[in-house]
NULO-238012 format. One line per 3 residues: number of its first residue (from 0); for each residue x, y, z of C-alpha. Coordinates in nm, 2 decimals. Layout:
<recs>
NUM) X,Y,Z  ...;
</recs>
This chain:
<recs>
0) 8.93,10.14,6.25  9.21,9.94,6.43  9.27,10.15,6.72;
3) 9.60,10.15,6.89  9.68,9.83,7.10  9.75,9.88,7.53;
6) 10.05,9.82,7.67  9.96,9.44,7.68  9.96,9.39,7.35;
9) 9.59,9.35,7.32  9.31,9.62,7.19  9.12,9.81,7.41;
12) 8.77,9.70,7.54  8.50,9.70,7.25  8.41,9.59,6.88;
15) 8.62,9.77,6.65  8.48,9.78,6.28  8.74,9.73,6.02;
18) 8.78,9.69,5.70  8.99,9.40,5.48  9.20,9.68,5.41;
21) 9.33,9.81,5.72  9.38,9.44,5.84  9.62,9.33,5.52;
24) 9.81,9.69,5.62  9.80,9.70,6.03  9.80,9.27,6.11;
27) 9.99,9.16,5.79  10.34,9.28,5.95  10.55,8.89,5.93;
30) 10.50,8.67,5.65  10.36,8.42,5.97  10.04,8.66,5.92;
33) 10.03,8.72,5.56  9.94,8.32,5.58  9.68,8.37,5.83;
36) 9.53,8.65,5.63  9.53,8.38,5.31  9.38,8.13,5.52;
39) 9.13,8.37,5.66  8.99,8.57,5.30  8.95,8.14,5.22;
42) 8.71,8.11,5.49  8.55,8.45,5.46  8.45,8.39,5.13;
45) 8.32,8.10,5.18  8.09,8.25,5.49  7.97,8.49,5.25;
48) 7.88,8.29,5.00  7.65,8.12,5.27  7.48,8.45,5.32;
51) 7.71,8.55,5.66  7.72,8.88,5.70  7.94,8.99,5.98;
54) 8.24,8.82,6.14  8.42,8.92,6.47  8.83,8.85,6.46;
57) 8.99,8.73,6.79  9.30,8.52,6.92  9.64,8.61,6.91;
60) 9.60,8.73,6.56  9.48,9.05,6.67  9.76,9.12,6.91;
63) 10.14,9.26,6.85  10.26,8.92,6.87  10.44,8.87,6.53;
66) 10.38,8.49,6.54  10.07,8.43,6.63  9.94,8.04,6.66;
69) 9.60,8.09,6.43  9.35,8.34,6.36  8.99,8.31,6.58;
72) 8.69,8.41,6.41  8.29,8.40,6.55  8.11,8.48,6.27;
75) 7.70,8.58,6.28  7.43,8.32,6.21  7.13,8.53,6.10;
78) 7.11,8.49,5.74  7.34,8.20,5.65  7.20,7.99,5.47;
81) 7.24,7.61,5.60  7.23,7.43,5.33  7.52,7.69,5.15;
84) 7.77,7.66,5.44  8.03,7.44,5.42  8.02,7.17,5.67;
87) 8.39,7.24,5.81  8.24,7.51,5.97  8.04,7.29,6.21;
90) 8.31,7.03,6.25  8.46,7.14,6.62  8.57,6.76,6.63;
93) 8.94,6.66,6.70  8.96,7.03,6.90  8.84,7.17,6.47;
96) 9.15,6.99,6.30  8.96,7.04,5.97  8.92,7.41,6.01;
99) 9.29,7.42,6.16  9.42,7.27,5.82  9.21,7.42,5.57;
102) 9.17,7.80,5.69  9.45,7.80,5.99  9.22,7.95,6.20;
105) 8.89,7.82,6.43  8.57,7.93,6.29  8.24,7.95,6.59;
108) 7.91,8.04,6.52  7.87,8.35,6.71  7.62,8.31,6.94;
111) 7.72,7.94,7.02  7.79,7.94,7.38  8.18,7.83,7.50;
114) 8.18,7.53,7.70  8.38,7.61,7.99  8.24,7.96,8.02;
117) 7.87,7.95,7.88  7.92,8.26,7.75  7.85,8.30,7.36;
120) 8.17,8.33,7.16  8.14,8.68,7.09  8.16,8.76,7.45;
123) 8.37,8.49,7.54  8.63,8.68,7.25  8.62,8.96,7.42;
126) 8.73,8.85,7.77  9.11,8.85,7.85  9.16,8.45,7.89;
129) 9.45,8.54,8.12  9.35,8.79,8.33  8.96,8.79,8.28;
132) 8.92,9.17,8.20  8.73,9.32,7.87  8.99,9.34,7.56;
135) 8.89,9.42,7.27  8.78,9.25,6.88  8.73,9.31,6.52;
138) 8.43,9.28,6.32  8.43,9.28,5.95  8.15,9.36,5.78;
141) 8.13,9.09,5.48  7.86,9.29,5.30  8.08,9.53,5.21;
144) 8.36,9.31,5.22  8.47,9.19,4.84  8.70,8.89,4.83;
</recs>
């Protein structure tokens, strides 16, 4: 469940489970987002199809900003399948033009650790870049998830 967001616009500390559902009806709120969500069930599927199993949802998507840039996403590596995931989502090149285009988000293996920080993107995601307190995520279940 998406809980209610602070006073800064961000979610409280912790993974919040979620469901497609509630993110179409409580971050689908400006036709800006509605986009995102389009670009982000493309990718999704896609990481299923490759054996994913859980992504985490970061980035000013899941904030009350009503235009938010893209949509940041960490998704988890056990059980993909290598040789079923598309290449874009290994192509951080040109700061991930490809994914930028294609799914208007950044996709980052989850336990891939950031390169300023050296934390793994799903801690890094759920630091406050700003003010470098805890804030909180998503995470989507994609085994229950049906696109």
């Amino acid at each position: 469940m998406i809980p209610s967001f602070a006073r800064t616009g961000t979610l409280p500390a912790g993974i919040h489970e979620v469901t497609w559902k509630e993110l179409e009806s409580r971050l689908g709120f400006t036709p800006r987002r509605v986009r995102l969500l389009a670009g982000l069930r493309s990718a999704l599927t896609l990481l299923k199809k490759a054996g994913c199993h859980q992504v985490y949802i970061d980035g000013s998507f899941v904030t009350t900003k009503p235009h938010p840039g893209d949509v940041d996403v960490c998704w988890a590596v056990a059980g993909v399948n290598p040789d079923l995931l598309d290449p874009v989502f290994l192509d951080f090149s040109r700061s991930r033009a490809a994914q930028k285009a294609r799914f208007l988000g950044e996709f980052f293996p989850a336990d891939l650790p950031e390169g300023l920080t050296g934390k793994t993107f799903l801690d890094f995601f759920q630091t406050d870049k700003e003010t470098g307190t805890a804030k909180g995520i998503l995470a989507l279940n994609l085994r229950r998830w049906r696109p």
